[in-house]
N, CA, C and O atoms as CSV, one atom per row, in Angstrom:
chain,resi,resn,atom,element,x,y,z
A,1,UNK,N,N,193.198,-135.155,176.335
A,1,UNK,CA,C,193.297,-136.171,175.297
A,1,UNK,C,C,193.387,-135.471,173.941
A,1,UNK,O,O,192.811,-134.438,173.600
A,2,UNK,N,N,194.121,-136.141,173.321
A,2,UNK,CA,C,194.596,-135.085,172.019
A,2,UNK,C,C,193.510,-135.771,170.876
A,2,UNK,O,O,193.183,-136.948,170.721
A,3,UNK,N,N,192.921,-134.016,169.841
A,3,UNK,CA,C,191.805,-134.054,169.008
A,3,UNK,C,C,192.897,-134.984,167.719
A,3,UNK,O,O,194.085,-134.662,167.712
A,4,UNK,N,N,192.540,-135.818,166.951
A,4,UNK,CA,C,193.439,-136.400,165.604
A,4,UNK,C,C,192.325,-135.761,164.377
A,4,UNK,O,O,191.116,-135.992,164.418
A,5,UNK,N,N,192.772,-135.197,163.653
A,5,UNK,CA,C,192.337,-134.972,162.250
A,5,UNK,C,C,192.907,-135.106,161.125
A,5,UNK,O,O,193.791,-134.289,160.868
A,6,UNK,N,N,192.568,-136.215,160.062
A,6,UNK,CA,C,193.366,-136.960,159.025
A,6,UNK,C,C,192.743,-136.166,158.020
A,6,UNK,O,O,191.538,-135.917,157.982
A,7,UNK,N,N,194.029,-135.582,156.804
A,7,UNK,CA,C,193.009,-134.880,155.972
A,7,UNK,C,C,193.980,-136.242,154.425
A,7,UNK,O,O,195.114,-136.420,153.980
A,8,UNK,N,N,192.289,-136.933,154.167
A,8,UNK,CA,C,193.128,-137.774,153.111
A,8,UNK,C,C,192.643,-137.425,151.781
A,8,UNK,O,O,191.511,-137.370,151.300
A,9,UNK,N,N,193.725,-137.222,151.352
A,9,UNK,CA,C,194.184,-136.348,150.072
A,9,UNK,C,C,194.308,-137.514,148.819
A,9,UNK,O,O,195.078,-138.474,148.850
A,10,UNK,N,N,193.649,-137.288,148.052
A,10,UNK,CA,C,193.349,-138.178,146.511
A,10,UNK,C,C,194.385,-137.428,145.430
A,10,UNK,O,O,194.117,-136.232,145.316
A,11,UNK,N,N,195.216,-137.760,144.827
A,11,UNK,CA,C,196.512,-137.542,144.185
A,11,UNK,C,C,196.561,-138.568,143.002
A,11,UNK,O,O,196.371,-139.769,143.194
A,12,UNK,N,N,196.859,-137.971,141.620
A,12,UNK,CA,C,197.080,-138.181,140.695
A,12,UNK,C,C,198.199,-139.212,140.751
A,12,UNK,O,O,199.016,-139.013,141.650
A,13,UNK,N,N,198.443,-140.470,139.832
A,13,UNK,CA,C,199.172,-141.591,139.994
A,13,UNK,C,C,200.318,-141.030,139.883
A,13,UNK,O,O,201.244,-141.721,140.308
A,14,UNK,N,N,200.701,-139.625,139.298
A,14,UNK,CA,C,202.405,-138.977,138.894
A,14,UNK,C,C,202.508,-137.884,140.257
A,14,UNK,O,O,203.537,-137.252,140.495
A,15,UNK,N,N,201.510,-137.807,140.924
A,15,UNK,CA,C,202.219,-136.691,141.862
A,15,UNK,C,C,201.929,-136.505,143.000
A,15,UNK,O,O,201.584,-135.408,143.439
A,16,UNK,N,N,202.063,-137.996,143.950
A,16,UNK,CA,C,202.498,-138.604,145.387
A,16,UNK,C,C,203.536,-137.792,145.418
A,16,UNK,O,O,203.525,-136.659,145.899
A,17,UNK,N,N,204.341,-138.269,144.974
A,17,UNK,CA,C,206.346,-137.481,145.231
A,17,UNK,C,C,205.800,-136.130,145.593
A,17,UNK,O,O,205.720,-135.810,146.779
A,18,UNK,N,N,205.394,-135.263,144.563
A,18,UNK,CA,C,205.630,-133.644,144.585
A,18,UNK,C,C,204.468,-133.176,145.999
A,18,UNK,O,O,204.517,-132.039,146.466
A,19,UNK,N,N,203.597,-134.110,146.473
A,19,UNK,CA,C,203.278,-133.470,147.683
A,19,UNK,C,C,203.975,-134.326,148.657
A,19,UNK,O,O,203.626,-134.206,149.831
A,20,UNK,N,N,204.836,-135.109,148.388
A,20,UNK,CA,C,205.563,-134.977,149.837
A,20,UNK,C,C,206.358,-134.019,149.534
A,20,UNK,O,O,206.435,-133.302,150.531
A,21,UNK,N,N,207.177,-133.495,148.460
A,21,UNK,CA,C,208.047,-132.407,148.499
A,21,UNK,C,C,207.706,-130.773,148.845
A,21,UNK,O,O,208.513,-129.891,149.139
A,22,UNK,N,N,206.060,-130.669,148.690
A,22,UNK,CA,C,205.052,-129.673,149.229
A,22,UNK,C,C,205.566,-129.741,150.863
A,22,UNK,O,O,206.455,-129.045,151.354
A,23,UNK,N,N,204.944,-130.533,151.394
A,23,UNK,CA,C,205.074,-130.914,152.994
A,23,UNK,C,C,206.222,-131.154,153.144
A,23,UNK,O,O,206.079,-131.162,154.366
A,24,UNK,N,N,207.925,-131.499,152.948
A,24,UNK,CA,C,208.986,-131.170,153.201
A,24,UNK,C,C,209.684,-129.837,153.308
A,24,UNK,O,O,210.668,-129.709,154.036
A,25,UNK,N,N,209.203,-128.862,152.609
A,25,UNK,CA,C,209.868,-127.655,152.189
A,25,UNK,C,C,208.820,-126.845,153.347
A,25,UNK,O,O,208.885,-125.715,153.831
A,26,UNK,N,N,207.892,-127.916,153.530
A,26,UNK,CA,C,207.270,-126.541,155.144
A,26,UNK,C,C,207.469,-127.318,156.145
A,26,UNK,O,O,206.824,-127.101,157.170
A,27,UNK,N,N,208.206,-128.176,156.109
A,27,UNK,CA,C,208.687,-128.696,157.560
A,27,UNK,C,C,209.192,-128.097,158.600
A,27,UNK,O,O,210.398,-127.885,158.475
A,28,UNK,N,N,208.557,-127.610,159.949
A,28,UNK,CA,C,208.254,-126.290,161.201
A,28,UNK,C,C,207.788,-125.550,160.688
A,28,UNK,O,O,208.280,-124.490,161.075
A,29,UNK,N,N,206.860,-125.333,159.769
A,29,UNK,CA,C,205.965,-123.866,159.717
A,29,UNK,C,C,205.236,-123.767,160.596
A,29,UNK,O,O,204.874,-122.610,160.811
A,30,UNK,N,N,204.544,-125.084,161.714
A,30,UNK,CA,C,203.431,-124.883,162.276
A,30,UNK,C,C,203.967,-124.808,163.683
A,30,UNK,O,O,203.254,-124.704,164.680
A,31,UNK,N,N,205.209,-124.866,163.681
A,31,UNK,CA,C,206.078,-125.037,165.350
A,31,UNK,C,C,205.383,-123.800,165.682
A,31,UNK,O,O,205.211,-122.952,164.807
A,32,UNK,N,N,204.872,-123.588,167.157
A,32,UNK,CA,C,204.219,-122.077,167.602
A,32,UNK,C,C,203.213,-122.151,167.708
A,32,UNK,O,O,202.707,-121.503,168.624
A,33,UNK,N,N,202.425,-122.900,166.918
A,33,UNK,CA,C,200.330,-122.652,166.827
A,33,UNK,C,C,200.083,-123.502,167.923
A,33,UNK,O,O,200.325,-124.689,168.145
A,34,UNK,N,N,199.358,-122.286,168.761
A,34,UNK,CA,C,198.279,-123.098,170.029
A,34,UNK,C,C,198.092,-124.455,169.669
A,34,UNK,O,O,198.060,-124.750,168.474
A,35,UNK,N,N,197.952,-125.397,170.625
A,35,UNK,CA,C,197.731,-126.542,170.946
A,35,UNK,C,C,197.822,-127.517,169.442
A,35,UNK,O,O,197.058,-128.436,169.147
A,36,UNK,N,N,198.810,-127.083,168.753
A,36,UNK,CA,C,199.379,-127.837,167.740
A,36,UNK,C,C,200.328,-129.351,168.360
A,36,UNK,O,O,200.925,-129.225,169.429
A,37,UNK,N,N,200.379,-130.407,167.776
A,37,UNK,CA,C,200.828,-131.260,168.963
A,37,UNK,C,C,202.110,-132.201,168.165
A,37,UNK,O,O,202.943,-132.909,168.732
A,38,UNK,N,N,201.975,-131.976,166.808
A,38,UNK,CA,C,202.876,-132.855,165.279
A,38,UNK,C,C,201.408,-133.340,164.688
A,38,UNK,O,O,200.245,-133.299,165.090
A,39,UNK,N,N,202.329,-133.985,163.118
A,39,UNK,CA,C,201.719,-134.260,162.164
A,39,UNK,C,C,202.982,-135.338,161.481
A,39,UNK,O,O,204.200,-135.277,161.315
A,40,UNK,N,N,201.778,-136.414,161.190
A,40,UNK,CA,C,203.112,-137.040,159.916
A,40,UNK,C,C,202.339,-136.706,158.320
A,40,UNK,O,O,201.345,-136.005,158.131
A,41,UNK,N,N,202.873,-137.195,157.648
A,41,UNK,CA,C,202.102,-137.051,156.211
A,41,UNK,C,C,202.485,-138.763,155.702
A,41,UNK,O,O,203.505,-139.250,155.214
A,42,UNK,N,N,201.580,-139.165,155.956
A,42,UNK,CA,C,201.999,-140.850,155.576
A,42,UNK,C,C,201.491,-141.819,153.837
A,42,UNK,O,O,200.415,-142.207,153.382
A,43,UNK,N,N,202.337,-141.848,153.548
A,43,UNK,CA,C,202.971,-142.298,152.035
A,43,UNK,C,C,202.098,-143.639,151.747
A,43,UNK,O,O,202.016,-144.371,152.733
A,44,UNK,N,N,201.445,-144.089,150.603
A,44,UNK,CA,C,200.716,-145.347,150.536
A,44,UNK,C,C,201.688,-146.096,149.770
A,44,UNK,O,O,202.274,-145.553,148.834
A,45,UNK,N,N,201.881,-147.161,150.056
A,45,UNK,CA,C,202.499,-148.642,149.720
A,45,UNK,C,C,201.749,-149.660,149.187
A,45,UNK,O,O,202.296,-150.504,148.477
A,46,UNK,N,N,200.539,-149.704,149.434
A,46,UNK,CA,C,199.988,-150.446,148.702
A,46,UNK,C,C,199.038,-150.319,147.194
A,46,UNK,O,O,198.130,-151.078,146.858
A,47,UNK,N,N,199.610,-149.008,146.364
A,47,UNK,CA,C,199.091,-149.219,145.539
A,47,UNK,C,C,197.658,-148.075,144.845
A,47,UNK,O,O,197.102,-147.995,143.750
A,48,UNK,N,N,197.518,-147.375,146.117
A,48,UNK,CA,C,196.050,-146.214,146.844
A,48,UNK,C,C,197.093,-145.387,145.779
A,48,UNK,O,O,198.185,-145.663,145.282
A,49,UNK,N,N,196.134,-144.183,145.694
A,49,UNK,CA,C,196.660,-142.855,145.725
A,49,UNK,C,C,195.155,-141.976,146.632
A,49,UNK,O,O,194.096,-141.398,146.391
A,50,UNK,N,N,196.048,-142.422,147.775
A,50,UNK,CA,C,195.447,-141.222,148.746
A,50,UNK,C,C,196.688,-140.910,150.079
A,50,UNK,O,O,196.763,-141.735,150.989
A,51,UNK,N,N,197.404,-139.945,150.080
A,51,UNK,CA,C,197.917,-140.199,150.945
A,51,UNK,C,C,197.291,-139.219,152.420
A,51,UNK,O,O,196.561,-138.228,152.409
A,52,UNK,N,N,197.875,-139.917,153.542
A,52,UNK,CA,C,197.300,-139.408,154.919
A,52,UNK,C,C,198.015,-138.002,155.646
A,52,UNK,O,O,199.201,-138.041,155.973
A,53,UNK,N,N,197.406,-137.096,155.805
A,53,UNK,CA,C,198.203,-136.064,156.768
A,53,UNK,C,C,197.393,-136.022,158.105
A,53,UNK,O,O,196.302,-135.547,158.420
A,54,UNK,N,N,198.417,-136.745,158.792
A,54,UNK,CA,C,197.509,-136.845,160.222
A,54,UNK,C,C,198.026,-135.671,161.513
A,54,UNK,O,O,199.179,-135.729,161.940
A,55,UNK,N,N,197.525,-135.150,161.782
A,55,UNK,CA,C,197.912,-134.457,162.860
A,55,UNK,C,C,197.350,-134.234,163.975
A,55,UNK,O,O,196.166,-134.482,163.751
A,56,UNK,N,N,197.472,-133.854,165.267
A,56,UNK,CA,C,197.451,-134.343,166.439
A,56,UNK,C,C,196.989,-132.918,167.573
A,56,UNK,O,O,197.887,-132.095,167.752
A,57,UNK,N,N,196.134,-132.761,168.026
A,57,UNK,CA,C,195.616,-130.973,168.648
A,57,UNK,C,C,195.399,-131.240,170.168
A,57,UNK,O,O,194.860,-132.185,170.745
A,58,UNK,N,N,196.006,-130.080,170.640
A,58,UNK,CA,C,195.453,-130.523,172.210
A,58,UNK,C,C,193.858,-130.433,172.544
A,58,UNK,O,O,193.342,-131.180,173.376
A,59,UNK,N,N,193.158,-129.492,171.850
A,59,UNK,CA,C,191.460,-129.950,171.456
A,59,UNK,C,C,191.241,-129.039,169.920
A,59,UNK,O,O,191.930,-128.411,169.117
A,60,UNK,N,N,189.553,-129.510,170.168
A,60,UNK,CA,C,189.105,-129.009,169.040
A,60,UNK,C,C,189.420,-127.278,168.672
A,60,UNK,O,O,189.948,-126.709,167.716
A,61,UNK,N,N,188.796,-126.810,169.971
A,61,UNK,CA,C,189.062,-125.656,169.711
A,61,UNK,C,C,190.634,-124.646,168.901
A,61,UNK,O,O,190.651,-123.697,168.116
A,62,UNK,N,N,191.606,-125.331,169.483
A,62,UNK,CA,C,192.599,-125.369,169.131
A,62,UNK,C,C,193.153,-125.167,167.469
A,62,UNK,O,O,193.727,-124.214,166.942
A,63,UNK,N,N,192.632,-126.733,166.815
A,63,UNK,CA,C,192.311,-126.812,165.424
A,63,UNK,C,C,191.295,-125.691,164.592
A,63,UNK,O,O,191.380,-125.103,163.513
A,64,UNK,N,N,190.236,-125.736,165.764
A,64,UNK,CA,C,189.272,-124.120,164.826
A,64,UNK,C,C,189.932,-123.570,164.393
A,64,UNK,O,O,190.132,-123.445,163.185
A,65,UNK,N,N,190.689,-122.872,165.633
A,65,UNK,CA,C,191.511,-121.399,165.653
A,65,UNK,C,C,192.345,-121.182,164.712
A,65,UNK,O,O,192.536,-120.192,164.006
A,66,UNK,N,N,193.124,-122.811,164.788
A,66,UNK,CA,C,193.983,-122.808,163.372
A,66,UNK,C,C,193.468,-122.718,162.289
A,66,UNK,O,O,193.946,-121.894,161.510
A,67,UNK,N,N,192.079,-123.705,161.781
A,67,UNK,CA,C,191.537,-123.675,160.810
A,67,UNK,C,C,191.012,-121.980,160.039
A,67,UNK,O,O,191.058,-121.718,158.837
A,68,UNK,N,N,190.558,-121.075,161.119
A,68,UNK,CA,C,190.236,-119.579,160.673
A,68,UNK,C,C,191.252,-118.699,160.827
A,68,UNK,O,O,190.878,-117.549,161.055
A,69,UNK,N,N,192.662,-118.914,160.764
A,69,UNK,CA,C,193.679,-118.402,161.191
A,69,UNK,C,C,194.390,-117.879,159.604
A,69,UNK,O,O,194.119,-118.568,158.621
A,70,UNK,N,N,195.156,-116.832,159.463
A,70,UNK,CA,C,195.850,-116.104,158.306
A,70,UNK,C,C,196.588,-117.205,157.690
A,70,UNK,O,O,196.539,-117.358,156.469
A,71,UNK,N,N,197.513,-118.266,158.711
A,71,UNK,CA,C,198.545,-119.072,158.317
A,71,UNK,C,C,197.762,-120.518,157.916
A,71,UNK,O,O,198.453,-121.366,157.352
A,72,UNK,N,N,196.701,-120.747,158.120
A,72,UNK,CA,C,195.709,-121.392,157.306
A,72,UNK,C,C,195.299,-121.101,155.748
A,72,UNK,O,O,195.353,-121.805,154.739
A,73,UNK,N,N,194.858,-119.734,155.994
A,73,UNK,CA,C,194.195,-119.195,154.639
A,73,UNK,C,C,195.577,-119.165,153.609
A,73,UNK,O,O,195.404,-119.385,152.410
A,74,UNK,N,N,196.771,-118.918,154.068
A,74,UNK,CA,C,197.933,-118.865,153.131
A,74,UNK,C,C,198.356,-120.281,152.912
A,74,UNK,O,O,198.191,-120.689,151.762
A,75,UNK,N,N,198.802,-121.010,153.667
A,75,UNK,CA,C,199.287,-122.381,153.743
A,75,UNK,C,C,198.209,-123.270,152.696
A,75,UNK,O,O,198.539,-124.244,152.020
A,76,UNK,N,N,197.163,-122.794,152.751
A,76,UNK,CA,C,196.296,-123.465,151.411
A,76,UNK,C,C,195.397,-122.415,150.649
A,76,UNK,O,O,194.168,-122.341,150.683
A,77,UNK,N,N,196.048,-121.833,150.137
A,77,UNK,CA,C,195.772,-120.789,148.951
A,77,UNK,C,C,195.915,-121.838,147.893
A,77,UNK,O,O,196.465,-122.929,148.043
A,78,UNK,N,N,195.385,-121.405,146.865
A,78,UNK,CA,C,195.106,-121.974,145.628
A,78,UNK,C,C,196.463,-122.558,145.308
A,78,UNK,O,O,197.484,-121.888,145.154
A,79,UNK,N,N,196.371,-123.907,145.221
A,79,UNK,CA,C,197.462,-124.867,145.079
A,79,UNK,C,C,198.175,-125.595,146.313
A,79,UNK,O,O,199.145,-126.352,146.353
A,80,UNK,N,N,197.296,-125.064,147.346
A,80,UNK,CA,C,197.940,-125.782,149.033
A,80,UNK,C,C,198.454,-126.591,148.955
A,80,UNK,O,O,199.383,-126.648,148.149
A,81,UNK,N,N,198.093,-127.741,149.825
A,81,UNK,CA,C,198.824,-128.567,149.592
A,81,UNK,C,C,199.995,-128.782,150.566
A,81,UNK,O,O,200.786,-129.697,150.795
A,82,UNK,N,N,199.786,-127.645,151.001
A,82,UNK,CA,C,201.512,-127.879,152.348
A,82,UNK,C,C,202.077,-126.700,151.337
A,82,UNK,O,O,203.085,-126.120,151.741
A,83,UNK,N,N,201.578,-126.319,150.167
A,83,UNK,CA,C,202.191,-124.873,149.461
A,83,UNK,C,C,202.878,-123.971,150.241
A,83,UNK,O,O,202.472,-123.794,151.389
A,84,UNK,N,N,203.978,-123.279,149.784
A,84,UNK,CA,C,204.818,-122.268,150.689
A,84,UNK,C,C,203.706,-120.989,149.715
A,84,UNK,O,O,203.361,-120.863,148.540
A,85,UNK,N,N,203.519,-120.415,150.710
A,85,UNK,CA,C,202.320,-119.488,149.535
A,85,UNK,C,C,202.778,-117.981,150.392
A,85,UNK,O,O,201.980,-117.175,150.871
A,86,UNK,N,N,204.391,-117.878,150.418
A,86,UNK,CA,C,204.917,-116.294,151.097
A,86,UNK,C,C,204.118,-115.492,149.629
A,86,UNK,O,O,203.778,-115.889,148.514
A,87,UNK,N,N,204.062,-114.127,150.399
A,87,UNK,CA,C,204.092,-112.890,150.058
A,87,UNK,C,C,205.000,-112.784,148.917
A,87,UNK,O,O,206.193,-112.713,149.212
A,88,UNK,N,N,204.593,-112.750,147.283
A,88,UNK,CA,C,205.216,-112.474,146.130
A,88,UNK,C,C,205.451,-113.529,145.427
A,88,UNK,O,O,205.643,-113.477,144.212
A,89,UNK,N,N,205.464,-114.737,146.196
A,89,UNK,CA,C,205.120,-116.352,145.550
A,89,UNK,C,C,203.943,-116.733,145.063
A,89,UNK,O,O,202.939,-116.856,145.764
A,90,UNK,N,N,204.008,-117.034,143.306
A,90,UNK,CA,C,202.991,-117.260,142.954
A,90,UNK,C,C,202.663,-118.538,143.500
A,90,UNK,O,O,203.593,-119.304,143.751
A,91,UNK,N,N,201.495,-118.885,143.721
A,91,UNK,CA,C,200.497,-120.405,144.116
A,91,UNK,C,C,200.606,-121.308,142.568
A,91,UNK,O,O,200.301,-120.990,141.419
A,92,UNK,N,N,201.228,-122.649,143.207
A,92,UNK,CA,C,201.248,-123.401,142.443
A,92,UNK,C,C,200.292,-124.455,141.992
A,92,UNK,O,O,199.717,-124.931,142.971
A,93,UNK,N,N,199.931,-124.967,140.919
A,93,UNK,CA,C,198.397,-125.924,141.029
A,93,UNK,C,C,198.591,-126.958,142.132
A,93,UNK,O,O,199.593,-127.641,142.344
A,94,UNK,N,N,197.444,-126.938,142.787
A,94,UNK,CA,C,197.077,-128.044,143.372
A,94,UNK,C,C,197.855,-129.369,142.891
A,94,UNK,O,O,198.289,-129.580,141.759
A,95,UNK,N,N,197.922,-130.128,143.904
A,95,UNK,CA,C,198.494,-131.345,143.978
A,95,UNK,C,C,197.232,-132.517,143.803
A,95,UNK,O,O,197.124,-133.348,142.901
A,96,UNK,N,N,196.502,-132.336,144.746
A,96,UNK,CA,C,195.661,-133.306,145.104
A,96,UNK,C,C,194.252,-133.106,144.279
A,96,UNK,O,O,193.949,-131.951,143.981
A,97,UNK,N,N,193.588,-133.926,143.988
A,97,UNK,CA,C,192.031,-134.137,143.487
A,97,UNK,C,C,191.275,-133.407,143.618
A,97,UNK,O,O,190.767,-132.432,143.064
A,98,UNK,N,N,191.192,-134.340,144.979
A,98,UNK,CA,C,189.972,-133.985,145.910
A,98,UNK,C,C,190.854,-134.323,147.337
A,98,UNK,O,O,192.004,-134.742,147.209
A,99,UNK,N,N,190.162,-134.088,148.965
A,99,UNK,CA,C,190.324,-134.543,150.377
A,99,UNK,C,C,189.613,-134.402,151.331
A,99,UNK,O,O,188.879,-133.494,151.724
A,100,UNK,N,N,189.852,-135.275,151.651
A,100,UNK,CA,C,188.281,-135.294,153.548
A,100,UNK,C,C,189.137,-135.142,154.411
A,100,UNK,O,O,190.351,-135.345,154.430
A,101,UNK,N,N,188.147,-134.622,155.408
A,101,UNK,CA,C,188.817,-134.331,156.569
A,101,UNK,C,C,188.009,-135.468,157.558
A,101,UNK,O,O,186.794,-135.646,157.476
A,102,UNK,N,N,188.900,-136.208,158.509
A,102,UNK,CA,C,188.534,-137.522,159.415
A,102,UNK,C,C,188.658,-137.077,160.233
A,102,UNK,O,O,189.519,-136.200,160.173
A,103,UNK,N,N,187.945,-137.269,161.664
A,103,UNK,CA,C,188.208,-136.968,163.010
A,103,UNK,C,C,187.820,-137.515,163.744
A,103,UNK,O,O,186.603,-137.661,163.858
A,104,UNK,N,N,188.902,-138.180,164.752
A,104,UNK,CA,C,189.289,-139.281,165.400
A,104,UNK,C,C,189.900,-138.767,166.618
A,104,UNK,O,O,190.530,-137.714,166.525
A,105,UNK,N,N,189.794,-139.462,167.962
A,105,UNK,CA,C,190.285,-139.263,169.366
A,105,UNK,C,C,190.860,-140.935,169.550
A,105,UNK,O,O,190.586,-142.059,169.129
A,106,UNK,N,N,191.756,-140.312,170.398
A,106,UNK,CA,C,192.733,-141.679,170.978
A,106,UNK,C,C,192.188,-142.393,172.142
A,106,UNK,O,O,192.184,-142.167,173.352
A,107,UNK,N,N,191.626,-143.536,171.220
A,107,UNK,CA,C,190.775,-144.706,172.385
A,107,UNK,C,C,191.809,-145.369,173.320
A,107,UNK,O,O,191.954,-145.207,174.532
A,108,UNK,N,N,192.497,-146.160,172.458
A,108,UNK,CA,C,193.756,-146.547,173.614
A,108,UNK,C,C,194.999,-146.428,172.608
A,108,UNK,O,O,195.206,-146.269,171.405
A,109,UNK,N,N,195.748,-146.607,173.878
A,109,UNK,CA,C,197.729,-146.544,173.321
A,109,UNK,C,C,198.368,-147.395,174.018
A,109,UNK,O,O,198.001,-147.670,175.160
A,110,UNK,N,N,199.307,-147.889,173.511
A,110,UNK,CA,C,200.693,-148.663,173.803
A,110,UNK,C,C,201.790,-147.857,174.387
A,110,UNK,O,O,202.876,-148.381,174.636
């Protein structure tokens, strides 16, 4: 049964857009990581500024590994965010506020 962990991200009323454009420009960075399973990054409509990055693990352990992993510690270096943070790229400010991390398992499905 797959682990869900929502990390919801509090964002300034001007810069929703620029972290979805964060999380577009690393779209497949994570193709490859153990028991990685997808992720959406879901957009608020009603008005919030928090938007959702939900993603999906074949278990916990899985997510640890990722969580203490190099492509962790780079992927959110100062200004994360879904930041492209290669080797010689400066880190750009943060996007978001503040964010929690939610964790949730799949009770039932359709």
């Amino acid at each position: 049964m797959s682990v869900i962990k929502i990390n919801a991200i509090t964002v300034p009323e001007d810069s929703g857009e620029e972290l979805g454009h964060r999380f577009a420009a690393r779209h497949g960075s994570m193709e490859g990581t153990p028991g990685f399973e997808g992720f959406e990054l879901l957009q608020p409509t009603d008005g919030r500024h928090v938007w959702l990055v939900v993603t999906r693990w074949a278990s916990e352990e899985d997510f640890e590994n990722w969580r203490s992993s190099a492509h962790f510690r780079r992927s959110h270096a100062q200004g994360g965010d879904a930041d492209s943070s290669d080797e010689g790229e400066q880190a750009r400010p943060a996007v978001g506020m503040s964010s929690e991390l939610w964790t949730y398992q799949i009770s039932v499905t359709g």
